[in-house]
C-alpha positions as CSV (number, residue, x, y, z in Angstrom):
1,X,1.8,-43.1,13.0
2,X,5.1,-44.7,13.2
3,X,6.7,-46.2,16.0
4,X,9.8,-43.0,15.5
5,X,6.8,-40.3,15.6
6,X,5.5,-41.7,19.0
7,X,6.1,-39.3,21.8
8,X,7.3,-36.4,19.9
9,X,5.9,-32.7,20.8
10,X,6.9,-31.0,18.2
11,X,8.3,-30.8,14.1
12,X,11.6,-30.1,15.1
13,X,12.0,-33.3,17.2
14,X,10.0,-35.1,14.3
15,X,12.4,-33.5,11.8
16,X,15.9,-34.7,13.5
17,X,14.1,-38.2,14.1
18,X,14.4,-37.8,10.3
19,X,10.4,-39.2,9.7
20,X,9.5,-39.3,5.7
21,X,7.8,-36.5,5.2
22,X,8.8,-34.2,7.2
23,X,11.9,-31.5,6.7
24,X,13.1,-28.8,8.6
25,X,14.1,-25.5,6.7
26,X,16.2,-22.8,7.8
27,X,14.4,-19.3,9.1
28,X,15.7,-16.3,10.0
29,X,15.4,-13.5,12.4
30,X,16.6,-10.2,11.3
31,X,16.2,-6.9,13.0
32,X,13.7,-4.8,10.6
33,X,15.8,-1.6,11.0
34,X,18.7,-2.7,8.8
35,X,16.5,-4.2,6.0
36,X,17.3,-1.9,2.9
37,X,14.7,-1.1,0.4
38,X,15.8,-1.1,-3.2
39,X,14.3,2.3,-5.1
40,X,12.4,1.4,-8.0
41,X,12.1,-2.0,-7.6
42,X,8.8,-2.5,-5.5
43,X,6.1,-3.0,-8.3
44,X,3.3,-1.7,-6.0
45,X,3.6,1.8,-4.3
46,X,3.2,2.1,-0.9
47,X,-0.6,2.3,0.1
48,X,-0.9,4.1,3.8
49,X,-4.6,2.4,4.2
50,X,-2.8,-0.6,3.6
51,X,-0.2,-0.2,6.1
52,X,-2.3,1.1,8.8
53,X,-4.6,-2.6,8.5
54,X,-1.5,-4.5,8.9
55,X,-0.5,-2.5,11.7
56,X,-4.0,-2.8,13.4
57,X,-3.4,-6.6,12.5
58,X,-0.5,-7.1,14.1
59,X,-1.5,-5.3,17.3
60,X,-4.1,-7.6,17.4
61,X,-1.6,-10.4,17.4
62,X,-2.3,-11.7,13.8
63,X,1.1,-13.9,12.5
64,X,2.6,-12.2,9.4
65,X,4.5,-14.3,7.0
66,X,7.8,-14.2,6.7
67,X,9.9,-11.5,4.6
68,X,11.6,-12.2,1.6
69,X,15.5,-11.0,1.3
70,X,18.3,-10.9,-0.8
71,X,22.1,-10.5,0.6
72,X,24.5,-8.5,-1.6
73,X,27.7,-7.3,-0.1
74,X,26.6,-7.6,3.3
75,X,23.6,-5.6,2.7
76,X,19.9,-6.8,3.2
77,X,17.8,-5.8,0.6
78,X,14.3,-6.3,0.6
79,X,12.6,-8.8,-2.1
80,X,9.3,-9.1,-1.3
81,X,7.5,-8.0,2.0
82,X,7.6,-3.7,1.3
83,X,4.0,-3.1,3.5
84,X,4.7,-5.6,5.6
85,X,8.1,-4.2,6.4
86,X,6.9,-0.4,6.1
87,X,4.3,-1.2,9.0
88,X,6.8,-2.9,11.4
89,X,9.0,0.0,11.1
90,X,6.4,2.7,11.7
91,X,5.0,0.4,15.0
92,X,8.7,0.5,16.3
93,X,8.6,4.5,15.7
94,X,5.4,4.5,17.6
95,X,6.8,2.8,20.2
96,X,6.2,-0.7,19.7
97,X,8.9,-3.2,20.9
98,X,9.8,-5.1,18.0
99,X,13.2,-6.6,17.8
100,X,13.7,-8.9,15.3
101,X,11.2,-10.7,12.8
102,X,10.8,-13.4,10.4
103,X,12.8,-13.7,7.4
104,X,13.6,-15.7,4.4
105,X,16.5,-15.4,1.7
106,X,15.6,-15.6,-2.3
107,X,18.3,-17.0,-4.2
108,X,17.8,-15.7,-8.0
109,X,18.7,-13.1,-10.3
110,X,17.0,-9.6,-11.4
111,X,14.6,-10.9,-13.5
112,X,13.6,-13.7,-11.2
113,X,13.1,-11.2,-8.4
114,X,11.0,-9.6,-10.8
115,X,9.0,-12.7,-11.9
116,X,8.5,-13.6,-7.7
117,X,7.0,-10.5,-7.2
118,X,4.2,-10.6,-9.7
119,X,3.7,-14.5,-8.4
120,X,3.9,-13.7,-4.8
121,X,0.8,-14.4,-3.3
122,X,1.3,-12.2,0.3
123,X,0.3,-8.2,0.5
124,X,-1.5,-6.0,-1.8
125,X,-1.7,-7.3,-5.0
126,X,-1.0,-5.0,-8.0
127,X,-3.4,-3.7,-10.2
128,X,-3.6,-4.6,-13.9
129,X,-1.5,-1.4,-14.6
130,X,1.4,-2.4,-11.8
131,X,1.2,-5.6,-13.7
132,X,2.1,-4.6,-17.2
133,X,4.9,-2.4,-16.3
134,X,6.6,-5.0,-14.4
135,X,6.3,-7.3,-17.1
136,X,7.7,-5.2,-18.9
137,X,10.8,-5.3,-17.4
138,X,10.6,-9.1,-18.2
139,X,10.9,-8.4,-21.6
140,X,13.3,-6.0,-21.7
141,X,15.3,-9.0,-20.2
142,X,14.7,-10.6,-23.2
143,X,11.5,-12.7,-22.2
144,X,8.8,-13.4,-24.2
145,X,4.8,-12.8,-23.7
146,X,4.4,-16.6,-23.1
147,X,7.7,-17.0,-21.3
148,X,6.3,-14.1,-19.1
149,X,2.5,-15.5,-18.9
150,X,4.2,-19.1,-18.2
151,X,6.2,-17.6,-15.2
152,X,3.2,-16.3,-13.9
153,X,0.6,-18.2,-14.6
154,X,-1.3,-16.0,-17.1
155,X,-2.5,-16.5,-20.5
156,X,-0.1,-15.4,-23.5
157,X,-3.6,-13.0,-24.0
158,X,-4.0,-11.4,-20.8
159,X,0.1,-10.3,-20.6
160,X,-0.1,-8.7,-24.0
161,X,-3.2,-7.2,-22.5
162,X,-1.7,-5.6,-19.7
163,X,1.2,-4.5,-21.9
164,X,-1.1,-2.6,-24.2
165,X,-2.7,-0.8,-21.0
166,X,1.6,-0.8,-19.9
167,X,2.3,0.9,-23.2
168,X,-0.5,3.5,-23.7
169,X,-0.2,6.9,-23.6
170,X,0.5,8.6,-19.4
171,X,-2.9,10.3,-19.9
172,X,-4.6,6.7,-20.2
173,X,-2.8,5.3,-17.6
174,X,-3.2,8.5,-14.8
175,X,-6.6,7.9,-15.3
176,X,-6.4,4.4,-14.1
177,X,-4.5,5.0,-11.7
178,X,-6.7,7.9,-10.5
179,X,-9.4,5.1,-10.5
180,X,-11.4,7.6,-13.1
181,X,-11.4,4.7,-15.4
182,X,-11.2,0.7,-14.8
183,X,-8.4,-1.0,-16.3
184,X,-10.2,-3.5,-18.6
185,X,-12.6,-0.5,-20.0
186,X,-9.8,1.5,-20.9
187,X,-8.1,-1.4,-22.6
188,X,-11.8,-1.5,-24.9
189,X,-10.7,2.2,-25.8
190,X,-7.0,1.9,-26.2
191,X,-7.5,-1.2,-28.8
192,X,-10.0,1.0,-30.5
193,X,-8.2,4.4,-30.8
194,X,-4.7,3.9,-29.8
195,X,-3.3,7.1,-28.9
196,X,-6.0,9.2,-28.8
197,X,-7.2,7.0,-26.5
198,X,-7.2,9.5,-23.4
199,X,-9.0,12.2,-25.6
200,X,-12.2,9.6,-25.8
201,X,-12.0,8.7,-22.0
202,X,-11.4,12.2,-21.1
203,X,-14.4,13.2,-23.3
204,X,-16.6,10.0,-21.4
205,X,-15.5,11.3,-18.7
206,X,-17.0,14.6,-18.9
207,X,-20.0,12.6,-20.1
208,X,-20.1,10.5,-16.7
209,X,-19.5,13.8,-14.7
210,X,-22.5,15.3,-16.1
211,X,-24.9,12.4,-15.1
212,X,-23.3,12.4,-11.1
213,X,-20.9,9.6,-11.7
214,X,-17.0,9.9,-10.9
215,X,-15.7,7.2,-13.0
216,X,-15.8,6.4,-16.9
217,X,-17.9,2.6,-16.8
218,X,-18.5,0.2,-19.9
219,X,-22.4,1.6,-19.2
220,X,-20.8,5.3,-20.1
221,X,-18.4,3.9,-23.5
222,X,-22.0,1.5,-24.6
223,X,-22.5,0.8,-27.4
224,X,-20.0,2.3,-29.2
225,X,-17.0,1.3,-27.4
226,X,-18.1,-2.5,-26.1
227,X,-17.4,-5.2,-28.1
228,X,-20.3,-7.9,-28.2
229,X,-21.2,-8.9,-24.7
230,X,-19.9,-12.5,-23.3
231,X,-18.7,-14.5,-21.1
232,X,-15.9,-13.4,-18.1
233,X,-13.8,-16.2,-17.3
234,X,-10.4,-16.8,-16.8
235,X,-7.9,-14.0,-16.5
236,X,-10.4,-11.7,-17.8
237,X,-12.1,-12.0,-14.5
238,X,-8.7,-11.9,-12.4
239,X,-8.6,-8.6,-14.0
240,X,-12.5,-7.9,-12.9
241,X,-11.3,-8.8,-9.1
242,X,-8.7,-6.6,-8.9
243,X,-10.5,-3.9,-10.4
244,X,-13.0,-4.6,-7.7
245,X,-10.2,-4.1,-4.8
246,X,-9.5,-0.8,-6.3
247,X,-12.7,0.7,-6.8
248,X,-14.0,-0.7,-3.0
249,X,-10.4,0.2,-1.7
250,X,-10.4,-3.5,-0.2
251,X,-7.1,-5.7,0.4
252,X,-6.6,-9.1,0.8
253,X,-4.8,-10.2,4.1
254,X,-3.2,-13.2,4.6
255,X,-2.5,-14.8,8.2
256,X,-4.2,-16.2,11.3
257,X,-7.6,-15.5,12.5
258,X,-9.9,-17.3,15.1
259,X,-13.2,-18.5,12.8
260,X,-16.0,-20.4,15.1
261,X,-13.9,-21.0,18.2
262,X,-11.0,-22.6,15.6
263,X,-7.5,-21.0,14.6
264,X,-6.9,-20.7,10.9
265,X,-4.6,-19.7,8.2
266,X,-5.6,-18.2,4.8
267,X,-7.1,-15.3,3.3
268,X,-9.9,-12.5,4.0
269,X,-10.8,-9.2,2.7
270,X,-9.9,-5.7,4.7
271,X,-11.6,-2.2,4.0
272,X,-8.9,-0.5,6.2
273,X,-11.2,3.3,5.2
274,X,-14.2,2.1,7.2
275,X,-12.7,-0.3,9.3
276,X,-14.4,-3.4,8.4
277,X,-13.3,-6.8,8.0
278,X,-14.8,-9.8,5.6
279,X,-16.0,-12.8,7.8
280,X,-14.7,-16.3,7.3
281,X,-11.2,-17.3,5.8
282,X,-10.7,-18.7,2.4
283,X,-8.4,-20.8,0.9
284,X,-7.1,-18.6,-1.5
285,X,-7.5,-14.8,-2.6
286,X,-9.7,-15.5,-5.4
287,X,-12.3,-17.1,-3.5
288,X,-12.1,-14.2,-0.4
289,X,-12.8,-11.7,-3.6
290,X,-15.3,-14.0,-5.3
291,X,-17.6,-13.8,-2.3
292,X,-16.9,-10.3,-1.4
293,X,-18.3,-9.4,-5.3
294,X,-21.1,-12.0,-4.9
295,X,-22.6,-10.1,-1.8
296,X,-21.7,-6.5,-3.2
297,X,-24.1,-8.0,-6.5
298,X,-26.5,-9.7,-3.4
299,X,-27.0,-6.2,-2.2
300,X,-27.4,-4.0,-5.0
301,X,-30.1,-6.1,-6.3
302,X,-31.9,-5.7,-3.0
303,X,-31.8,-2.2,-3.5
């Protein structure tokens, strides 16, 4: 500690003392109700289970990250923050006094509002399917797969994966997004039989259905479907996570929590249908998921 830190109470005296190190930024407060929402533009559609978490979070005096906004004519337009925002606005409905909140300005064009949304690490992520049709719009704007993957830190691979799953017919992709199929089992079937892609699944389908199952599983297109078993790593298994969010209807939550008698920061797992919330904090999502799958495998095995 240097002699100019001594005495100081808090960042913003450290910051004007002008210690190496140590810079302050400019934050906002802005009242929620005059935020705009752009139509269209939010890549992940609004999840009321999701919402009703973050509300029960923020009763229980969790700190929410700041909202990202744009400023275009003198309008506020929302960037990134959509549940978070959605939740503070029905809270106030209900009742709750909530005046102004946290916000922060992005500085970019449509594109790179685009590419912060896939990279943004706060909310609900988006599922494989989300993923592909915003990058999609990426390269409509002229980018290329590994402009796209570098942009969001993907493999070349796994964006022209999730623009094949982007690009298949709507029958595929309702049954994703009916959860009737996983994402990376539908790719197996769309690679194989392109458009009639949702005739097979339909008919696996119908096949699952008949055993007592609800969804079509690489167990119900075996052997004929799978390509040789290997390894999952990488962004195949990023895709494996967020499958496993949507089948357990979990979301990661980002924030404060008391663990052990100590405040912390980072990320957990919430099952907002029954109410339950993952123990501990991680450092990142992946992690928070990682052991969430491992016990789900712990107790299955057990049974």
């Amino acid at each position: 500690m240097t002699e100019n830190m001594s005495g100081a109470v808090s960042l913003k005296v450290l910051a004007e003392r002008k210690i190496d190190g140590i810079q302050k930024t400019t934050r906002f407060q802005v009242d929620p109700r005059i935020i705009e929402i752009e139509p269209g533009f939010n890549g992940r559609p609004i999840d009321q289970e999701h919402v009703d978490s973050i509300k029960a979070s923020i009763k229980a005096g969790a700190e929410l990250d700041a909202l990202v906004v744009r400023v275009e004519d003198g309008r506020i337009i929302l960037v990134d923050g959509h549940h978070r925002l959605t939740s503070i606005l029905q809270l106030i409905a209900e009742g709750v006094e909530i005046v102004r909140i946290d916000a922060r300005q992005f500085r970019g064009n449509d594109a790179e509002r685009i590419a912060h949304m896939l990279t943004s690490a706060q909310g609900k992520p988006l599922t494989p399917l989300e993923q592909g049709l915003q990058y999609r719009k990426l390269i409509g704007f002229g980018w290329t797969n590994q402009e796209v993957a570098s942009k969001v830190g993907k493999s070349a691979n796994y964006v022209s994966q999730m623009l094949t799953l982007a690009e298949s017919n709507s029958d595929v992709q309702g049954m994703v997004t009916r959860k009737e199929v996983a994402a990376h089992v539908a790719l197996v079937v769309v690679k194989k039989h392109g458009s009639g892609a949702g005739k097979v699944l339909a008919g696996h389908l119908e096949t699952a259905r008949s055993a007592g199952k609800t969804k079509v599983t690489k167990k119900t297109v075996a052997p004929a479907e799978q390509p040789t078993p290997r390894p999952i790593y990488g962004d195949l298994l990023d895709t494996q996570r967020l499958d496993y969010l949507i089948d357990q209807k979990a979301v990661v939550f980002h924030g404060g929590k008391t663990v052990s008698g100590e405040a912390k920061r980072g990320f957990w797992l919430l099952w907002p249908n029954i109410d339950e919330t993952q123990p501990g904090i991680f450092e990142n999502p992946r992690a928070a998921i990682d052991v969430a799958m491992q016990s789900q495998a712990g107790k299955e095995k057990t049974q």
